[in-house]
C-alpha positions as CSV (number, residue, x, y, z in Angstrom):
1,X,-29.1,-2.5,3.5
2,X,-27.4,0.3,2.0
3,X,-24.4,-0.5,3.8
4,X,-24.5,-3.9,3.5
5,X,-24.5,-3.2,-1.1
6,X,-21.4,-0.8,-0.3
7,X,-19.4,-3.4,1.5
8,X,-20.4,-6.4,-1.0
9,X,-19.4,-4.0,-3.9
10,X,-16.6,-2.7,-2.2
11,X,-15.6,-6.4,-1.5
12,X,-16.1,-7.3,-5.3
13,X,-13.4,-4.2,-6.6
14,X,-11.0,-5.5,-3.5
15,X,-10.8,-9.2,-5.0
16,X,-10.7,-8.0,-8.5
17,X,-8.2,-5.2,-8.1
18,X,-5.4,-7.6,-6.7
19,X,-2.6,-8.2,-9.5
20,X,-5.4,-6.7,-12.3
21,X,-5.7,-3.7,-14.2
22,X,-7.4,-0.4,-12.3
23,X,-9.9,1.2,-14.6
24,X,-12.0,4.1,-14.4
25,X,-15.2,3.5,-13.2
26,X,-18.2,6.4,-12.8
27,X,-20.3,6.1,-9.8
28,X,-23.0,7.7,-9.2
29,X,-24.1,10.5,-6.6
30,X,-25.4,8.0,-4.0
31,X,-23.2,5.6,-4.0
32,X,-20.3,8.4,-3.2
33,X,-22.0,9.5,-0.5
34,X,-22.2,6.5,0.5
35,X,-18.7,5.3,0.5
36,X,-18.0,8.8,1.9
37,X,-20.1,8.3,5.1
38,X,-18.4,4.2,5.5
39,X,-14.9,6.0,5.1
40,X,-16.1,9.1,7.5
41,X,-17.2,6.6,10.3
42,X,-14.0,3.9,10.1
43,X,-11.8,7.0,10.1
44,X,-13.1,8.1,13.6
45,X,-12.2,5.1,15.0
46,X,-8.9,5.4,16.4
47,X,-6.3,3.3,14.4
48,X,-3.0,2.7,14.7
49,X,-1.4,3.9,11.6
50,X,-1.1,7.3,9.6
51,X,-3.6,7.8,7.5
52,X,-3.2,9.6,4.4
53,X,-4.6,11.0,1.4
54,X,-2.1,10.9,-1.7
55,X,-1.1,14.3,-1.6
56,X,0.0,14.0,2.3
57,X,1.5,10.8,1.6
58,X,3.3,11.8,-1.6
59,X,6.6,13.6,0.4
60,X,6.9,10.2,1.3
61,X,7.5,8.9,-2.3
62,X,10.1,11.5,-2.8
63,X,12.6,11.8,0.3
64,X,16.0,12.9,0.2
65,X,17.9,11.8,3.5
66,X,20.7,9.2,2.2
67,X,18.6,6.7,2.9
68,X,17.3,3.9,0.5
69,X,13.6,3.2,0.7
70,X,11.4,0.5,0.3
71,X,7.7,1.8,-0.3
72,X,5.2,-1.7,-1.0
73,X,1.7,-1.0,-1.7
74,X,0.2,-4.1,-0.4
75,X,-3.3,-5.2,1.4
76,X,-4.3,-7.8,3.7
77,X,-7.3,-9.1,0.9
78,X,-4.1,-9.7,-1.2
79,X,-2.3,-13.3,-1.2
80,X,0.6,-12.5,-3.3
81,X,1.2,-9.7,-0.8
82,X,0.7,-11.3,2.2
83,X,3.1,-14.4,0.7
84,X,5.9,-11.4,0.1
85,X,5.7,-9.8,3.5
86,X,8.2,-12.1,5.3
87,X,10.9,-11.2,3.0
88,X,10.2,-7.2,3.3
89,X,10.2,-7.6,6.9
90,X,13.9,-9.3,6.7
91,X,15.4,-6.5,4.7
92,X,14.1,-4.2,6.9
93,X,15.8,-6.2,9.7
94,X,18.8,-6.9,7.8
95,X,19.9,-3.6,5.9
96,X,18.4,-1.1,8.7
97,X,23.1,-0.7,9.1
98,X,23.0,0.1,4.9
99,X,20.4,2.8,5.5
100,X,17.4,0.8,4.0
101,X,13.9,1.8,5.2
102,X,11.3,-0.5,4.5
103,X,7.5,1.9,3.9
104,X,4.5,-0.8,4.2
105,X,1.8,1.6,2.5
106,X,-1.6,-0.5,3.3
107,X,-4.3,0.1,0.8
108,X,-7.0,-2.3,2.8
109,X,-10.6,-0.3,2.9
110,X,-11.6,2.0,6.2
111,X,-13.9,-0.4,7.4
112,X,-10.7,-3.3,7.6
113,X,-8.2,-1.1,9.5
114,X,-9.6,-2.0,12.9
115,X,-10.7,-5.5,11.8
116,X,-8.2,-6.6,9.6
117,X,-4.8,-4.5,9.6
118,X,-4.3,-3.4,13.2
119,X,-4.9,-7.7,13.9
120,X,-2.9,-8.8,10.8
121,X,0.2,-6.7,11.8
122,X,0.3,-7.0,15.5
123,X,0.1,-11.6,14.8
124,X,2.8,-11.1,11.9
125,X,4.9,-9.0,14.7
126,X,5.5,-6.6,11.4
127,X,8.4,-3.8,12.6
128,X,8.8,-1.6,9.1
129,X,6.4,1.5,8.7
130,X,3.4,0.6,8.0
131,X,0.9,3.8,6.6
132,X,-2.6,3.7,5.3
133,X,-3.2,5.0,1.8
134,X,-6.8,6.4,1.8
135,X,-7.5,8.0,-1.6
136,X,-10.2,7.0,-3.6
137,X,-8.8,8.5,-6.5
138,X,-6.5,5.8,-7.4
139,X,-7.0,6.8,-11.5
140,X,-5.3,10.1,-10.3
141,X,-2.6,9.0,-8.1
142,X,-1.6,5.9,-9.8
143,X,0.4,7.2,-12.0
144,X,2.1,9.9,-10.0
145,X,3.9,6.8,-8.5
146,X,5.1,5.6,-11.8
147,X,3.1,6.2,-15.1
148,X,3.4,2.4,-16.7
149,X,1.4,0.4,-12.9
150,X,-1.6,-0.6,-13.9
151,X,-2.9,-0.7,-9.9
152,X,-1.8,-4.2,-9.5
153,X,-0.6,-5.0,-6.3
154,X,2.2,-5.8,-4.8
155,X,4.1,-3.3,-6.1
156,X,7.3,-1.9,-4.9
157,X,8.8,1.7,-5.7
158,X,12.8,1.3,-4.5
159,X,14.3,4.6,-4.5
160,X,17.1,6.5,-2.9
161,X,19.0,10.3,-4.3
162,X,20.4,8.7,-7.2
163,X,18.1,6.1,-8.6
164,X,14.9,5.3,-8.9
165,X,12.7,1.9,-9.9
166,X,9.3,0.4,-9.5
167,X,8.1,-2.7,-9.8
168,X,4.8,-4.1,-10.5
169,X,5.1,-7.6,-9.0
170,X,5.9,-9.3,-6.1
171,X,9.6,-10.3,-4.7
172,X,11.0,-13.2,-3.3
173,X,13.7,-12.8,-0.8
174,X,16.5,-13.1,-3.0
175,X,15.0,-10.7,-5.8
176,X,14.1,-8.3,-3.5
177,X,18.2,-8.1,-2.4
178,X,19.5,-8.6,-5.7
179,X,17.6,-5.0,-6.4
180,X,18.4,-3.7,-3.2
181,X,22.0,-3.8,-4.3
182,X,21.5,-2.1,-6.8
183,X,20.4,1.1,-4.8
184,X,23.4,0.1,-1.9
185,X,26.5,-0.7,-3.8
């Protein structure tokens, strides 16, 4: 039963979180334990993805190879994401020759990597990156990716040696190149 109250509440923050403000919320001992066991026992289970805390994952926000990168924070509970995929997965295709990495940074709940994710990406045929973001501290990561997201997602951080933007929205295909270009030429 207690499981069943984490998932429904879990569920609840999911829907709400999409394209809405994060706030701080206290929780009490319980329930942490709680979420900590659910996130213990879908981490065991093999998945096919990196999984990271933020302070692992945060070299990734910060790499200095000539390349230009892409990092979305999307989820697969998330229909503006989901509707912007496509055109992140044809930049990856396209650019790869301009040195454009595409990062898909997943930031779907333990208990949907197996269930969700791993199904979602393997139908979509998706080819760029794609990493778990597993840090329930979002109120302290958040704004180490850029100080002005409110949690919304999509969101895209575009980034290369020399310049550096984020974006708290989602792209189409043609606004997603027009900033590329930015980065390229």
């Amino acid at each position: 039963m207690k499981y069943l109250m984490v998932v429904w509440v879990s569920t609840l923050f999911m829907l709400a979180s999409c394209g809405k403000k994060a706030k701080a919320q206290e929780t009490t001992d319980t329930a942490k334990v709680e979420t900590e066991a659910l996130q213990t026992e879908a981490s065991s289970a093999k998945v096919k993805f990196p999984v990271y805390d933020f302070e692992s994952f945060e070299s990734m926000l910060h790499l200095q190879d000539g390349k230009t990168y892409v990092i979305n924070f999307w989820a697969t509970w998330c229909k503006p994401c989901i509707e912007e995929m496509p055109y992140f997965e044809q930049v990856n295709a396209e650019r790869a020759t301009d040195g454009v990495e595409v990062i898909l940074v997943s930031l779907d709940m333990p208990s949907m990597w197996k269930s969700r994710l791993e199904p979602f990406v393997e139908k979509k045929g998706l080819k760029s990156k794609v990493v778990i973001l597993d840090d329930p501290k979002q109120n302290d990561w958040i704004p180490k990716i850029n100080e002005d997201w409110d949690g919304g997602i999509p969101a895209t951080l575009i980034y290369n040696k020399n310049k550096r933007e984020f974006y708290g929205h989602g792209f189409t295909y043609d606004e997603l190149n027009t900033e590329l270009n930015k980065f390229i030429n």
